[in-house]
N, C-alpha and C positions, 0 to 999 in steps of 0.2 A: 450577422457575421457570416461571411461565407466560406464554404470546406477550406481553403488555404490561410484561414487565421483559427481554426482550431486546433487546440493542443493535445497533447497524449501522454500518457502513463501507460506502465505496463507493470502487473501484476501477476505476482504466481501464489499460489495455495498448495500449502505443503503438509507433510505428518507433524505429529507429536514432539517426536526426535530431532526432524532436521529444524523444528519452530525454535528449540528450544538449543538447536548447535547457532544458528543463524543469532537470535537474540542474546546467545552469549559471545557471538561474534567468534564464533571458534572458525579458523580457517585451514580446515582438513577433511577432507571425504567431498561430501556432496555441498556442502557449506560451506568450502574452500572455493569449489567450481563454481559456486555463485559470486560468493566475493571477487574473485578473479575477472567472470565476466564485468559485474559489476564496476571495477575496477578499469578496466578499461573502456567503457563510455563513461567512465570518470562520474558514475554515480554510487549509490548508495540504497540498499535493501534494508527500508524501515516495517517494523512491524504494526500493523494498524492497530491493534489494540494499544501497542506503544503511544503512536502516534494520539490516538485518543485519551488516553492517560495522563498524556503530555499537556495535551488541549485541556480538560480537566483542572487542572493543575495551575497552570498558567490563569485561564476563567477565574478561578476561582483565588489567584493572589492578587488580580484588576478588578475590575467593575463587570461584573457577570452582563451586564445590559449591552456590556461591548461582543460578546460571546454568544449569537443567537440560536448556537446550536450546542448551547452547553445543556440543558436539560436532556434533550435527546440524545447526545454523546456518553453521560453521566448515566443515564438507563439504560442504554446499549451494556456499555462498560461493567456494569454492577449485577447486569441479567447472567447466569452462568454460564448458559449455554452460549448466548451471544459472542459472549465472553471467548471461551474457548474459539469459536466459530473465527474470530478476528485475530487468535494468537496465532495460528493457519495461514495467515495470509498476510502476507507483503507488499509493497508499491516500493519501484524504485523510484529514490528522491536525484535530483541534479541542487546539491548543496543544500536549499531549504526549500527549492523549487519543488511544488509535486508535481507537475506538469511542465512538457519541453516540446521543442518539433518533434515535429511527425519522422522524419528522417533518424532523427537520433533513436526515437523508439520503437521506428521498424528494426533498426538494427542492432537493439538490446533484444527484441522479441526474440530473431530471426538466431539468436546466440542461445536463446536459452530453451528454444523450442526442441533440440534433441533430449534434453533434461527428458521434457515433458514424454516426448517418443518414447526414452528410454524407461519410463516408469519411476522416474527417479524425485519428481516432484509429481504432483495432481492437476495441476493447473498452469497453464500462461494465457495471459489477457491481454488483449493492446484496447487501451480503453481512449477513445475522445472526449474531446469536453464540450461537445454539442449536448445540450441537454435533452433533445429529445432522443437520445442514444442512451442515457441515462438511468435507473431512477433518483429521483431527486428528494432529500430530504422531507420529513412531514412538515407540512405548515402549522400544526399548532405545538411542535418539538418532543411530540411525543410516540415512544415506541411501539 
């Protein structure tokens, strides 16, 4: 695959408060200015532990054998501190998409990177889906 067919995500890591204004979807203060940005590159800030819970969840009312990363998701999830570590952190999705062009999510970074200036989140990320830019899941699914 070469750099003009990989795709990108972008992710912020935030406090306690805003994990928990953002997951209850409340749209005022700094969790409003996310949503807003959000909202207009017409995505969506999911919480990874969400997201994994989610994954969970789903594995777990199909055939787990379809799900290769359901034990390693399920330990992640169930560890406390990982736990916490993942309610922190976000990836904007595009509908169920987690990953979209490059273009779209320079231009979600480049919105939320004063946030980050301002002290107001902890993190923004612009991550690709080149896997050696990555780390990549364990191969025997364990944590």
């Amino acid at each position: 695959m070469n750099k003009n067919q990989w795709l990108y995500q972008v992710r912020i890591r935030v406090d306690e408060n805003l994990s928990n204004a953002l997951r209850a979807e409340d749209k005022t203060g700094t969790s409003g200015i996310i949503f807003s940005i959000a909202n207009t590159h017409k995505l969506t800030p999911v919480c990874t532990y969400d997201a994994f819970r989610d994954y969970c969840l789903e594995a777990e009312q199909n055939t787990l054998d379809n799900y290769p990363l359901y034990e390693w998701t399920k330990q992640t999830i169930e560890n406390p501190q990982k736990a916490q570590k993942h309610k922190k952190s976000f990836a904007f999705y595009l509908d169920s998409e987690q990953v979209y062009e490059e273009e779209l999510a320079r231009s979600l970074f480049k919105d939320l990177k004063p946030l980050y200036e301002n002290n107001l989140i902890s993190e923004v990320k612009l991550i690709d889906s080149n896997p050696a830019n990555n780390p990549q899941p364990p191969k025997n699914n364990k944590v």
